[in-house]
C-alpha positions in Angstrom: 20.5 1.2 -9.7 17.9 2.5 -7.3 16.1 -0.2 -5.3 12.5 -0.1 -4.0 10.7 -2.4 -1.9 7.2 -3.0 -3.3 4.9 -4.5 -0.6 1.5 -4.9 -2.4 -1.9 -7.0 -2.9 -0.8 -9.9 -5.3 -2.9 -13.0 -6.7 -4.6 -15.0 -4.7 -7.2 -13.9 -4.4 -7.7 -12.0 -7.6 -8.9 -8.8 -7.3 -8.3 -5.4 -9.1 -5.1 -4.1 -6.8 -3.7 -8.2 -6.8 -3.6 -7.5 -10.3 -2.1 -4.7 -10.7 0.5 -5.6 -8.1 1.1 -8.7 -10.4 1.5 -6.4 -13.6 4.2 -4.5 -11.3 5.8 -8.0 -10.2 6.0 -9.3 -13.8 7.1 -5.7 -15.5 10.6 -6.2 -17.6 10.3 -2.5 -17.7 10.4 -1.6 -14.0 13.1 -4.6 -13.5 15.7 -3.0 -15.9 15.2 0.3 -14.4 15.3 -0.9 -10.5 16.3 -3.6 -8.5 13.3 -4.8 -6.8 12.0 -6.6 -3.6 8.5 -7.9 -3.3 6.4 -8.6 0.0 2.9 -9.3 -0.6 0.7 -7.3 1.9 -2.9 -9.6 1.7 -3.8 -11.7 5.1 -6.4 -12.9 3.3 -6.2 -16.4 1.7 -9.2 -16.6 -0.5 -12.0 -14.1 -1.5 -13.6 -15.9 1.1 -11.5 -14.3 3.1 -11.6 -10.9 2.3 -12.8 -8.4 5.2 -13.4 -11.1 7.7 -11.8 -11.0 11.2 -9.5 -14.2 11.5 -7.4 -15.6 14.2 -5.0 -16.9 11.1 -5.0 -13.6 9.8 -3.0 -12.0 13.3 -0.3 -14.7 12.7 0.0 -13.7 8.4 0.4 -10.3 9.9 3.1 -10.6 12.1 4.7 -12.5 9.4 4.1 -10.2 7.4 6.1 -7.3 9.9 8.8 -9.7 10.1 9.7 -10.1 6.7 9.3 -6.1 6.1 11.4 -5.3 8.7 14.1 -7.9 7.6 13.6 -6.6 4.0 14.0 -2.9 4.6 17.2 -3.7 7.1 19.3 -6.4 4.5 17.5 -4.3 1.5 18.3 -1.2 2.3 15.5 0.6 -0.2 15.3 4.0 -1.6 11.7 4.1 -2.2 9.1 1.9 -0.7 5.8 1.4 -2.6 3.0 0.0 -0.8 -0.9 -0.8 -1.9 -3.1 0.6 0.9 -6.5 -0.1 1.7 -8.7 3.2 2.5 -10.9 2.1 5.4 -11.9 -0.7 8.1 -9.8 -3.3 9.4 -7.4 -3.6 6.3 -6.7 -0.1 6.5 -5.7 -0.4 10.1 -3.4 -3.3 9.2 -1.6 -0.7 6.4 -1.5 1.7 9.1 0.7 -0.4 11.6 3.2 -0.8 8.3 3.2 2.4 7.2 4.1 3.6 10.7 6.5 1.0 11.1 8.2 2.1 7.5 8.4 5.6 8.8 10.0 4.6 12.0 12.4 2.5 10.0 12.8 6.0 8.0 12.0 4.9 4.6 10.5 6.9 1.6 6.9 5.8 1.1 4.6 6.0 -1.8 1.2 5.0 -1.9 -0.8 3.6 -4.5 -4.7 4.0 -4.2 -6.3 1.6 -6.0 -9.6 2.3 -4.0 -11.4 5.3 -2.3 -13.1 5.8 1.2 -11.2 8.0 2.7 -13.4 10.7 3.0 -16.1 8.5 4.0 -14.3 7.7 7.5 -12.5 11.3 7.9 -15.4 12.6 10.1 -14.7 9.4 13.0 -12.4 10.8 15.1 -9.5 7.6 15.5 -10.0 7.5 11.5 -9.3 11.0 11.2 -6.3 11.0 13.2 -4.7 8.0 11.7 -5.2 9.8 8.4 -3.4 12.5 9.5 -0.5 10.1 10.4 -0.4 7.7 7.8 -0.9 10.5 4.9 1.9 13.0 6.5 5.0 12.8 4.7 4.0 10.4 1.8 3.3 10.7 -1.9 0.7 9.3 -3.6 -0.6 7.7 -6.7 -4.2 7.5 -7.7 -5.5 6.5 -10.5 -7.4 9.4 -12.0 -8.0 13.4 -10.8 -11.4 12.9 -9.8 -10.0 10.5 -6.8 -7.9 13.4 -5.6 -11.6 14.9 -3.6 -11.0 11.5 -1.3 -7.8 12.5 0.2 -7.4 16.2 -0.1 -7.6 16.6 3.5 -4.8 15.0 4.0 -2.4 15.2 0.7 -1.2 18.4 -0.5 -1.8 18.3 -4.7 1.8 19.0 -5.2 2.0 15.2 -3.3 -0.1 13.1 -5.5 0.7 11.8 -8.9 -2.0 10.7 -11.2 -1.4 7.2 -12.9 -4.4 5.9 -14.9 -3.5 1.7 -15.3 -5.4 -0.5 -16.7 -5.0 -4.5 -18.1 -2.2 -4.8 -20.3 -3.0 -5.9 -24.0 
């Protein structure tokens, strides 16, 4: 049984990726099919918390390395999915995991539950750390149309299109 290590937004707070990550988390579907490890990638405690700066937040994340890295070593994945923000700060948090997956030489797929990509690709750090973060990845998004936010980066033949929604 292949195994993948799923490191994505999950309730709380409740949000539109939290809840799809929780969809993933609770699927009897993907856990007869893989065997599954799950790391929840929010810093953020509330909604409240969501895009602010705080000092709490640097300790979360340095957890939050720690328990990857001890994951992907014991774990041993195939696949890792992760949940990626697009821009700001919580993009450069993603960032510093992605890079760290790729040093660790996993397989990474990201799912886009957002866009602003191509808002930032004209800044010249965002723009580079696109080109880093996107090189070597596959990635999900949730319709065609998102496919103009990334294309910079993401070859077509990279990207898989995977409209979800709220289960009944």
């Amino acid at each position: 049984m292949s195994r993948i290590l799923f490191i994505l937004h999950m309730p709380p707070p409740v949000h539109g990726a939290a809840m799809v990550g929780q969809y993933i988390h609770d699927s009897k579907l993907i856990h007869s099919e893989f065997d599954c490890q799950y790391i929840n990638l929010a810093t953020a405690a509330g909604l409240e918390d969501v895009g602010k700066f705080k000092i709490k937040k640097l300790f979360s994340f340095y957890r939050l390395l720690r328990q990857i890295r001890h994951s992907v070593q014991s774990m041993k994945p195939q696949l890792v999915y992760v949940t990626p923000n697009a821009q700001g700060g919580p993009f450069y948090k993603d960032f510093v995991v992605v890079m760290m997956l790729k040093r660790m030489g996993c397989r990474i797929v990201a799912h886009y539950h957002n866009k602003g990509v191509a808002s930032r690709q004209d800044r010249w750090l965002d723009n580079q750390l696109y080109r880093r973060f996107f090189k070597g990845i596959k990635v999900i998004l949730l319709g065609e149309t998102l496919y103009q936010d990334i294309k910079k980066y993401v070859r077509r033949e990279d990207v898989y299109i995977c409209p979800n929604g709220i289960p009944e």
